[in-house]
N, C-alpha and C positions, 0 to 999 in steps of 0.2 A: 504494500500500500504506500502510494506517495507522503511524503513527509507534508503533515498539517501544514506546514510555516513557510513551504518550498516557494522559493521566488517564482517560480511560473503555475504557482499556484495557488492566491489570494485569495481569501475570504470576506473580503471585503466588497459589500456591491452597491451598488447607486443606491447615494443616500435618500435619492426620491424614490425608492420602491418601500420603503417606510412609512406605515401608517404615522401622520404628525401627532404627537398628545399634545394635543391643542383647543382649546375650547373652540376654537375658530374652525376648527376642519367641520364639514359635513356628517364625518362618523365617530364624532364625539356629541353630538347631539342625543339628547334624550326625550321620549314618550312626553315628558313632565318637565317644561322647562325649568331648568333652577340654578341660580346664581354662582360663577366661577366662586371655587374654594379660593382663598388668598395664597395655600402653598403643596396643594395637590392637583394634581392636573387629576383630566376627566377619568384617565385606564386604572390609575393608580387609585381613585374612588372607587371604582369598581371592584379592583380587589379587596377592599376593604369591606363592600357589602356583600359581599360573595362571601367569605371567611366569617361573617357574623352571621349568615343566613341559617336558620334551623335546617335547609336540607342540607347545606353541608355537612353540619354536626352530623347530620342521621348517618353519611357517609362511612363513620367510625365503624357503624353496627350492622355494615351490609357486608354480602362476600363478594370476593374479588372470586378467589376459586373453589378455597375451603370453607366452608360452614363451619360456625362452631362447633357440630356435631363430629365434622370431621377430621379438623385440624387435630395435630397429635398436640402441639403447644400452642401459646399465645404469641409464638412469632409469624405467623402467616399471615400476608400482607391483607387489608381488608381494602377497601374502595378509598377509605382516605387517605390510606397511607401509599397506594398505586397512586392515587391525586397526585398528594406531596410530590412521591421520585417524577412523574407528570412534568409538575410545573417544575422541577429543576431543570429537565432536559432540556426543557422548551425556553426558560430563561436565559443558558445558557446560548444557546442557538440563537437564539434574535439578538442577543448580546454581541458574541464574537461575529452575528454579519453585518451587523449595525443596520438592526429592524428595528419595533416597537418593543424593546421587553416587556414593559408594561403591559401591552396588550394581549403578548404572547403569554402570560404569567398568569391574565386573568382569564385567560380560555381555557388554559390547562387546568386552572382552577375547579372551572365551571362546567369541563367538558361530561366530568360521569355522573352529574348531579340530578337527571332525572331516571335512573338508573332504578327496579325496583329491587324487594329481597330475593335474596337466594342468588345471584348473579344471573348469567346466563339460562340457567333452565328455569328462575324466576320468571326473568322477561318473555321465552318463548312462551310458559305455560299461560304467561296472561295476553298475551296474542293470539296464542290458540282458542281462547273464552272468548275474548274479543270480535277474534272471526267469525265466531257463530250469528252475531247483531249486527254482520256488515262491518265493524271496525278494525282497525289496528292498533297494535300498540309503538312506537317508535320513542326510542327514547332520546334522542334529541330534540323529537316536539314538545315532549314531555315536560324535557329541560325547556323551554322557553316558556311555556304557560306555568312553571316553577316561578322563575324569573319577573316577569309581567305579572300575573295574578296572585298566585297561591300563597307566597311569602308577604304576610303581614307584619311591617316593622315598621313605615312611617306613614304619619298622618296624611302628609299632603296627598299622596299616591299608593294605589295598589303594589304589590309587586316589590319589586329591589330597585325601578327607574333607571336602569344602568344602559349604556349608551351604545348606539345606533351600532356602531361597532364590533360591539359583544356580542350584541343580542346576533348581529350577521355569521359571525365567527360559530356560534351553538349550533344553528343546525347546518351550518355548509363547512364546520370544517373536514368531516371525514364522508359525504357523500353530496351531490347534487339532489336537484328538485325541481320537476318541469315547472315551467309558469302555467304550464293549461292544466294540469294536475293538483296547482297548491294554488289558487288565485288569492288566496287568505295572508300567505308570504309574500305578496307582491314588491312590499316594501323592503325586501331584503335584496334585491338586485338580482333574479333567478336568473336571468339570463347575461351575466358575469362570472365569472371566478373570484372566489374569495380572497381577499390580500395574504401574502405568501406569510403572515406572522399563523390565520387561521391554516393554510396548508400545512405546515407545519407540525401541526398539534396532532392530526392523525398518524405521522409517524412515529415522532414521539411517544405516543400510545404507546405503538405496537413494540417499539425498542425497550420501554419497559419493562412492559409485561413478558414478554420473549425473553427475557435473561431473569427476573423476578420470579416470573414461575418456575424456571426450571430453576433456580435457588428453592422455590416453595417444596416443588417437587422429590426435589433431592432429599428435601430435609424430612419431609412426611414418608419416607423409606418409599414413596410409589414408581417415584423412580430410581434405572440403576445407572449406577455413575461409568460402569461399563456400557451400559447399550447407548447412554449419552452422546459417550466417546465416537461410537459407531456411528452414530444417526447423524449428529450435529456436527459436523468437519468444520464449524473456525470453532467451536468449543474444544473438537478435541487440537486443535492449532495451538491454541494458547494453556490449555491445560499441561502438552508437551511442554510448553516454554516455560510454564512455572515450574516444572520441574523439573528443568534442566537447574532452574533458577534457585528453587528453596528445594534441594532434594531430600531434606529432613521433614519436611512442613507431613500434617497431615493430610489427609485427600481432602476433606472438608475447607480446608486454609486453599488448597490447588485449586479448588473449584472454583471457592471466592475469587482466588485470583484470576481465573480463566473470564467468568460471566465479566469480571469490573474490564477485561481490556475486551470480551465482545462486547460491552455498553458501548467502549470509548469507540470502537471501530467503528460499529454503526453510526454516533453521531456523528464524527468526526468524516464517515463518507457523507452521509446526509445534506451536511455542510457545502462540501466541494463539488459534490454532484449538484445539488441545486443550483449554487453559482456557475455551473458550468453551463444548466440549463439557461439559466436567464442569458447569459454569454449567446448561447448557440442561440438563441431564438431573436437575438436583437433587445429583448427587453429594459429599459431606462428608464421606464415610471411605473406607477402604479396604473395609469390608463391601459400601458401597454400589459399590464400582467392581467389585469380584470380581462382585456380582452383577448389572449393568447389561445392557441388554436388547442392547447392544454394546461394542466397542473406543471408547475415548475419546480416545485418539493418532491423529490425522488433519490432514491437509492442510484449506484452506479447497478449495472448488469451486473457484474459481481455479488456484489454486495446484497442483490435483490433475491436472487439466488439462495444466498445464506440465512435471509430471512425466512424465503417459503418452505426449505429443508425445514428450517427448527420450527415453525409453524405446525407445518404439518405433524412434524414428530411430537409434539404438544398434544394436535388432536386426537390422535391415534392412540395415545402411547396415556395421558394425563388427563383431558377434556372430558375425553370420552370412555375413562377409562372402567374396567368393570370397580375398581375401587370405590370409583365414586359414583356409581349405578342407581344404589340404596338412595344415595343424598338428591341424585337429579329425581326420581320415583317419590318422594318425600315432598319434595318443592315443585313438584305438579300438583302433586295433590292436594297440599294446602291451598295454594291458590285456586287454584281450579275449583274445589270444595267451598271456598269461601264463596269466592267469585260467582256461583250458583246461587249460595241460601242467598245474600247478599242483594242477589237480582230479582228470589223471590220476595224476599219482605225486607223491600229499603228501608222499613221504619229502624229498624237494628242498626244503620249508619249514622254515626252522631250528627247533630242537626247542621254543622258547616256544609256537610258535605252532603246532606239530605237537600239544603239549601242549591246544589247547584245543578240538583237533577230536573228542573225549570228549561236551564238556558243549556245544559248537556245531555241530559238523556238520562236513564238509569246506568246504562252497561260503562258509558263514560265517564259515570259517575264514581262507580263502584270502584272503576280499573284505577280511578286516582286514588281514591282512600288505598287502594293495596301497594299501588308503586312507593306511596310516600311510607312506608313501614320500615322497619329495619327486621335484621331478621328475627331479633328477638319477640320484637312486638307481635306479629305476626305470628309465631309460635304461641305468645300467650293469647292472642284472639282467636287461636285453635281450639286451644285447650278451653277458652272457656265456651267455645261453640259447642264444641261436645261434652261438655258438661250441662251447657244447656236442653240441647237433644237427650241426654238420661234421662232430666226433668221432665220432659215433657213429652 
């Protein structure tokens, strides 16, 4: 891999393809206008209200991959703490190309915050409920009517009030959205590309979680440190090089050090390949990246490679694995179980949310009260469903 710092090889790109934190730009504007702070620009308010939002708190008590039930310790990362490592990636990134950190800081923040319990087979089970009354579940939209509506904290306004920017960043940074299909979105620019601090943030993601899990995995004995070897080739790359390096260390310590230098790779290509993207495409402003014939945040081929190897060997091997069969079978069923009585007698939804089966429906109603849950909570509205069903 080329040397980060190499002269023909800068990381440095037009300072106008930087979202400005300016009160003045366009996409520092907010739903609720409200008066410059004297010494916080508009991005760096937003992290502010993001970080004090009760969905984020809930974040602590959802799963990334282990459920309570499953994790062997209280080291396996949950949704806040994949946030956190999140927004460092992505801080540093917009940092060393000289983007918006700011911006970037507070997407990364904001990115898993409509997220519901149980992770992954949380979400699909309540999409599966969903399908049945016409709907979906997405949790990116999810996250924005988080955002704008649901979080009650100031008087003047519903919501968090957080700026134009953000809110664009939540549902466009890890997928598109036709304008003939979301005419609701209209005001988020569908038919642009998101500013490269939001493209960003979908990689980010995945470089996380892709070296984070397979630390989770390792650590929860599901996986083995041998078939790692085999599966994932720049794991087993730099696994060899810590041991050429520490040949006393324990495997545990090798690991560590193997995942900290495939973090550094990935970002560190992420980095050079973008800028190589904006390079090759002509790109110089922000006009020109909104309107580019693609995404400009990407891996090299190499590097893309390496990603969908260990991807895949996640699903196969970790996601999907029979270890965790019990727990995905569990968190269908809860939801799904709820999600039914629920539909059948709303009166059993506390009155906020009874309240907004008016302007949403029942089924939309319901899927919000479940996504905002942590996992615990949700366990104990199990348990006393079915203690109620004894009763009666």
């Amino acid at each position: 891999m080329e040397d980060l710092f190499a002269p023909d090889s800068p990381l440095a790109i037009p300072e106008s393809l930087a979202v400005p934190d300016s009160a003045a730009d366009p996409l520092s504007r907010r739903a609720c206008p409200e008066s410059a702070h004297p010494y916080r620009s508009p991005f760096v308010r937003d992290i502010g209200r993001i970080l004090h939002a009760k969905a984020f708190r809930r974040l602590a008590g959802k799963t990334q991959v282990f459920t309570r039930r499953a994790a062997e310790s209280d080291h396996s990362r949950s949704r806040l703490t994949h946030t956190l490592e999140v927004a460092q990636i992505a801080r540093t990134m917009a940092s060393t190309l000289g983007l918006n950190a700011s911006l970037a800081e507070a997407l990364a923040l904001v990115h898993d915050i409509g997220h519901p319990p149980f992770g992954h087979a949380g979400e699909h089970a309540l999409d599966e409920a969903l399908r049945v009354h016409n709907l979906t579940f997405d949790h990116n939209l999810h996250a924005l009517r988080i955002v704008t509506s649901f979080e009650e904290r100031y008087a003047a306004f519903r919501g968090l009030n957080l700026t134009l920017g953000v809110r664009e960043g939540i549902i466009k940074h890890s997928r598109d959205y036709p304008s003939d299909r979301y005419p609701e979105l209209s005001e988020y620019f569908l038919d642009q590309l998101p500013p490269l601090e939001a493209q960003l943030i979908d990689l980010a993601d995945e470089i996380a979680y892709l070296t984070a899990d397979l630390e989770d995995g390792l650590g929860a004995g599901i996986l083995d440190l041998a078939q790692v070897e085999h599966h994932v080739q720049l794991f087993a790359i730099y696994y060899a090089n810590a041991q050429k390096e520490f040949p006393a260390a324990e495997p545990c310590l090798l690991s560590n050090e193997a995942l900290k230098q495939m973090l550094n790779a990935f970002v560190t290509d992420l980095m050079q390949e973008t800028t190589r993207q904006a390079r090759s495409l002509g790109i110089h402003t922000l006009h020109d990246l909104r309107h580019a014939s693609r995404r400009v945040a990407q891996l090299s081929p190499e590097m893309e490679d390496h990603r969908r190897q260990a991807k895949a060997y996640l699903y196969a091997n970790l996601y999907q694995s029979t270890a965790l069969e019990a727990e995905h079978a569990h968190a269908d069923h809860i939801v799904k179980s709820l999600f039914n009585a629920w539909i059948e007698d709303p009166e059993l939804l506390p009155p906020d949310h009874r309240a907004r089966i008016s302007e949403e429906g029942v089924a939309r109603a319901v899927a919000d009260y479940i996504a905002g849950m942590t996992d615990a909570y949700i366990e104990q509205a199990w348990q006393k469903h079915k203690e109620f069903n004894r009763k009666n």
